[in-house]
C-alpha positions as a Markdown table, in Angstrom:
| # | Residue | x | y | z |
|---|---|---|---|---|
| 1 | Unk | -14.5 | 3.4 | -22.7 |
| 2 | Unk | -16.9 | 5.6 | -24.2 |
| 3 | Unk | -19.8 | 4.5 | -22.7 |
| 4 | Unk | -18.3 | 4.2 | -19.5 |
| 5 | Unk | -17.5 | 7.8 | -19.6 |
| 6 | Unk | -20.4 | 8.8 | -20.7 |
| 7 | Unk | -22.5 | 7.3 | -18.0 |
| 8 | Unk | -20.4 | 8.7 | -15.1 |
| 9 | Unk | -20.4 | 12.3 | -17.0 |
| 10 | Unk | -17.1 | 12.1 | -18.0 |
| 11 | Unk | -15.9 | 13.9 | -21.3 |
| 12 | Unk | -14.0 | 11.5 | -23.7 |
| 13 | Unk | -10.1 | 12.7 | -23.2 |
| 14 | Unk | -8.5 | 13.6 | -26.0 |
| 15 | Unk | -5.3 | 12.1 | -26.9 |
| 16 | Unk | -3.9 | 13.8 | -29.2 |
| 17 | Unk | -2.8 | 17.2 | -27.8 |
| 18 | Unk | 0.1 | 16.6 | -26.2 |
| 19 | Unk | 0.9 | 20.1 | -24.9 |
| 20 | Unk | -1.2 | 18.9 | -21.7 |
| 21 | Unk | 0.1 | 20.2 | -18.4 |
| 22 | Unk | -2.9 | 18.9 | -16.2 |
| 23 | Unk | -3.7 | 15.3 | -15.5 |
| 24 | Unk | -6.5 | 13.7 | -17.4 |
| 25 | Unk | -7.7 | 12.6 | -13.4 |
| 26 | Unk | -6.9 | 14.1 | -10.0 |
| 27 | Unk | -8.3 | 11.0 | -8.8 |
| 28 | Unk | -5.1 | 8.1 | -10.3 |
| 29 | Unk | -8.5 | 7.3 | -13.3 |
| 30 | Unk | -10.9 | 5.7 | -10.5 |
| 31 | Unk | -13.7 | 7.9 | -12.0 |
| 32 | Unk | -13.2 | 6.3 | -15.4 |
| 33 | Unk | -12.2 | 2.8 | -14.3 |
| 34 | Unk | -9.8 | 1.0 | -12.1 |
| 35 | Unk | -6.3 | 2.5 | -11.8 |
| 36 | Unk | -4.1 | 1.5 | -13.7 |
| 37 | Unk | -1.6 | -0.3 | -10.5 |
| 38 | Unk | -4.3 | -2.3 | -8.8 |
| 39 | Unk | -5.2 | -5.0 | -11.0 |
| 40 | Unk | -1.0 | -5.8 | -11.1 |
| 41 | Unk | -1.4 | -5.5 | -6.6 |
| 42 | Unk | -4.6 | -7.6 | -6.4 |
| 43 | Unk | -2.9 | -10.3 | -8.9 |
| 44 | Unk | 0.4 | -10.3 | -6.6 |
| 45 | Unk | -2.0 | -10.4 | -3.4 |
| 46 | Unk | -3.6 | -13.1 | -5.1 |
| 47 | Unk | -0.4 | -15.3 | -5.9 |
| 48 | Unk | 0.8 | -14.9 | -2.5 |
| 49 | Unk | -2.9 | -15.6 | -0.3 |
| 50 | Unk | -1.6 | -18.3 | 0.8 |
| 51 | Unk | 0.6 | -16.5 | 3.1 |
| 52 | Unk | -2.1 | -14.3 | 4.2 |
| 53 | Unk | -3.3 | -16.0 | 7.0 |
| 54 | Unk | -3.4 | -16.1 | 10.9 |
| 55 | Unk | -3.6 | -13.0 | 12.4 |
| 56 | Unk | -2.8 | -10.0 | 9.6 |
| 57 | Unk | -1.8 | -6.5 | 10.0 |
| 58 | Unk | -2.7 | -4.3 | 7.1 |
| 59 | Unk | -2.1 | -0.6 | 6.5 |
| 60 | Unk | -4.8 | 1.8 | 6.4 |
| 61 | Unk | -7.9 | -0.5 | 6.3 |
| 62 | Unk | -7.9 | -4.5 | 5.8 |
| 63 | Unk | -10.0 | -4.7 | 2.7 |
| 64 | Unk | -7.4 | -7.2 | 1.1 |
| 65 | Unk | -6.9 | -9.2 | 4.2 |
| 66 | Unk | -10.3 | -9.8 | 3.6 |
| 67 | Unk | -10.5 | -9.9 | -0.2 |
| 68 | Unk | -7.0 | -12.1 | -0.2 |
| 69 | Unk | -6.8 | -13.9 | 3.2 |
| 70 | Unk | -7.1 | -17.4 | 3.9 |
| 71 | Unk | -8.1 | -18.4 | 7.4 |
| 72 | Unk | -7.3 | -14.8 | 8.7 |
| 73 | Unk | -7.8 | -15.0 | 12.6 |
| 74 | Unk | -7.3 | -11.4 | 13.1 |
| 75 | Unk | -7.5 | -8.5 | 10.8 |
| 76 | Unk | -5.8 | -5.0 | 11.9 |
| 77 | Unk | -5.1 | -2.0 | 10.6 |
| 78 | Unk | -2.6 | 0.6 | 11.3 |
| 79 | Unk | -2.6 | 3.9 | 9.9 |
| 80 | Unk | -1.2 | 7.6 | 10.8 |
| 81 | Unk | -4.7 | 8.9 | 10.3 |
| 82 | Unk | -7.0 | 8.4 | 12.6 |
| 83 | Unk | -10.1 | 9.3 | 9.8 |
| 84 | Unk | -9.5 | 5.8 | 8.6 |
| 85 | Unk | -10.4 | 3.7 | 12.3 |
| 86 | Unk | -7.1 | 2.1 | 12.4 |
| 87 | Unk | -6.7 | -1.0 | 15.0 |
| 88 | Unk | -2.8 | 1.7 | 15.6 |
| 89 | Unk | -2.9 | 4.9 | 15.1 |
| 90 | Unk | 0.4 | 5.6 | 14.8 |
| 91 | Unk | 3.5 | 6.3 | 12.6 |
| 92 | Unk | 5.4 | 3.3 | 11.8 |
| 93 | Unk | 9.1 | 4.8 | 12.2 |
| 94 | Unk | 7.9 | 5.2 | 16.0 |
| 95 | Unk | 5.2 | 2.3 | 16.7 |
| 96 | Unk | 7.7 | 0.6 | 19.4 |
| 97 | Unk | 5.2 | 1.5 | 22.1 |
| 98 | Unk | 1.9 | 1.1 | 20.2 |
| 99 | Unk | 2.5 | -2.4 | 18.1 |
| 100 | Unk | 3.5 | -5.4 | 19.9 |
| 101 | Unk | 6.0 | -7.4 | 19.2 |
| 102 | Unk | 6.0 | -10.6 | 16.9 |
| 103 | Unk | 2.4 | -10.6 | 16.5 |
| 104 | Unk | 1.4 | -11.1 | 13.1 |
| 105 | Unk | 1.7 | -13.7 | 10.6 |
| 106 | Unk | 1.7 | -11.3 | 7.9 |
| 107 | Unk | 1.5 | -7.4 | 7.4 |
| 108 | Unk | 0.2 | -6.0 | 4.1 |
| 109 | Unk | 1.6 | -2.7 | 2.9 |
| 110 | Unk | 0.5 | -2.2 | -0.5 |
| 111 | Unk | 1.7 | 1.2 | -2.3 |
| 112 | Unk | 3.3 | 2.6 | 1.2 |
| 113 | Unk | 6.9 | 2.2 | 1.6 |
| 114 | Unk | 7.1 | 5.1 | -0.8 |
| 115 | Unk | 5.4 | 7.3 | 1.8 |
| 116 | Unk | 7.6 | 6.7 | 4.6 |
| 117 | Unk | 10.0 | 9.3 | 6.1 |
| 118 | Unk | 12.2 | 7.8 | 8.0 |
| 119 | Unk | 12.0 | 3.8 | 6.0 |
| 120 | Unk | 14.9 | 2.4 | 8.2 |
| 121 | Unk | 13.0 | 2.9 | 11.5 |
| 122 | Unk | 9.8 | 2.1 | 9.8 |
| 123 | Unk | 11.3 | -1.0 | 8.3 |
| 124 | Unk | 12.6 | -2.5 | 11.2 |
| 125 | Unk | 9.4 | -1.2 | 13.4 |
| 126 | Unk | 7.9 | -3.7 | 10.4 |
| 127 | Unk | 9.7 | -6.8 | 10.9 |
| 128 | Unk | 9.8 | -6.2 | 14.7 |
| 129 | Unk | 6.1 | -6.4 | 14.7 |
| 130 | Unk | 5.7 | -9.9 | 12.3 |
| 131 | Unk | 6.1 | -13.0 | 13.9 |
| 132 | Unk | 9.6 | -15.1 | 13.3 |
| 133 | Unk | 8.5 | -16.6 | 9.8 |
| 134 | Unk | 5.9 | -14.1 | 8.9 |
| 135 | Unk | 5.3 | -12.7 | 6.1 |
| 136 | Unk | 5.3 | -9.2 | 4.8 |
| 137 | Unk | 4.2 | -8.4 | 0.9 |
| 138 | Unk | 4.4 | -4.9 | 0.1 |
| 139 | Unk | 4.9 | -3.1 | -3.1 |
| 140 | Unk | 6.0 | 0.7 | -4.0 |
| 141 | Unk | 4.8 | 3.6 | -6.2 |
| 142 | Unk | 7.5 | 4.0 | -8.8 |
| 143 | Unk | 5.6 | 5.7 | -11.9 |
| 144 | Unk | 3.0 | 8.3 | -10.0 |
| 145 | Unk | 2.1 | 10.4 | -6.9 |
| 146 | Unk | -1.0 | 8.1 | -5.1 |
| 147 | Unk | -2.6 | 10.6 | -2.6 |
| 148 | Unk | -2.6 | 14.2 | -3.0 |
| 149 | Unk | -2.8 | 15.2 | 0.9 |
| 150 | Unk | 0.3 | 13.2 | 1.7 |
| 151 | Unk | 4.2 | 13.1 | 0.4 |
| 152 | Unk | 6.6 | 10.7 | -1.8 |
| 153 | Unk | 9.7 | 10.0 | -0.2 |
| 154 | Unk | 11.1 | 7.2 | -2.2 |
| 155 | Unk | 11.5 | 6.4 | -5.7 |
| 156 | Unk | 13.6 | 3.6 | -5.9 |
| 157 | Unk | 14.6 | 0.9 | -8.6 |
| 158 | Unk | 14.3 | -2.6 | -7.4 |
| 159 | Unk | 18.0 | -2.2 | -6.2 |
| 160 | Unk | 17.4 | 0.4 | -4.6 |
| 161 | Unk | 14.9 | -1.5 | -2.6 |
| 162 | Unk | 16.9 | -4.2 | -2.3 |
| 163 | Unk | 19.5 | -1.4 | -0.5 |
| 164 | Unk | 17.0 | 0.3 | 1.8 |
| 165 | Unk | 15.6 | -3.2 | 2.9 |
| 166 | Unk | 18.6 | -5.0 | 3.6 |
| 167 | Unk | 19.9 | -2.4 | 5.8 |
| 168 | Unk | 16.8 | -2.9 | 8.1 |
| 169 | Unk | 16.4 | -6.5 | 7.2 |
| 170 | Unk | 19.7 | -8.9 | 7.7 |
């Protein structure tokens, strides 16, 4: 860790003063490492990559379509910020018009149902948009903010998950 720091001009942090008010990153540790949450969303994406195949809609970008997928026909993005070159640009609580209907095998949504204003319409905008017997792996922030420019809607316990998604999700 040391070294590490050291050759990306990072000072060491120092533990012990625990009177802190300021995080030791603004950047979730990248700078010093991987964050802490991906290698525990790269190991579920990698128990599931069987499922990640066919044609794949992923949010923001599709780098684990592509790191993950097996036999990936098609692999699209949708994001509400255009900076990103999403296949949709669009917000998912109102992509009726802009996603079409059962078209993907699987949609990715790593670390983004937390994000979501309105998760009912967005959920069922979500399984409207997967195939019948797709697949959609997604996972949730519960621990820490993940972009500074944007907002945290949810922090749920895995009931309250269950909750939020059955009411979308029959």
């Amino acid at each position: 860790m040391r070294l590490r720091c050291l050759l990306r001009g990072q000072g060491l942090p120092r533990w012990g003063n625990l009177r802190r008010v300021s995080p030791f990153s603004e950047n979730f540790g990248a700078e010093r490492g991987t964050p802490v949450d991906r290698p525990y969303i790269e190991a579920f994406f990698a128990t599931h990559a069987d499922s990640i195949t066919g044609d794949v809609l992923e949010i923001q970008a599709p780098g684990y379509t592509h790191r993950f997928g097996r036999e990936v026909r098609a692999a699209h993005a949708v994001d509400i910020n255009p900076r990103f070159l999403p296949t949709y640009c669009c917000d998912l609580a109102s992509a009726e018009t802009v996603i079409p209907d059962d078209h993907y095998d699987c949609f990715l949504l790593p670390q983004t149902l937390q994000h979501l204003r309105d998760v009912d319409q967005a959920l069922r905008n979500i399984l409207r948009v997967v195939k019948p017997g797709g697949v959609i792996l997604a996972s949730a922030a519960g621990l820490m903010p993940l972009i500074p420019d944007g907002h945290d809607y949810w922090r749920c316990s895995t009931q309250g998950w269950r909750e939020l998604v059955g009411r979308a999700w029959a």
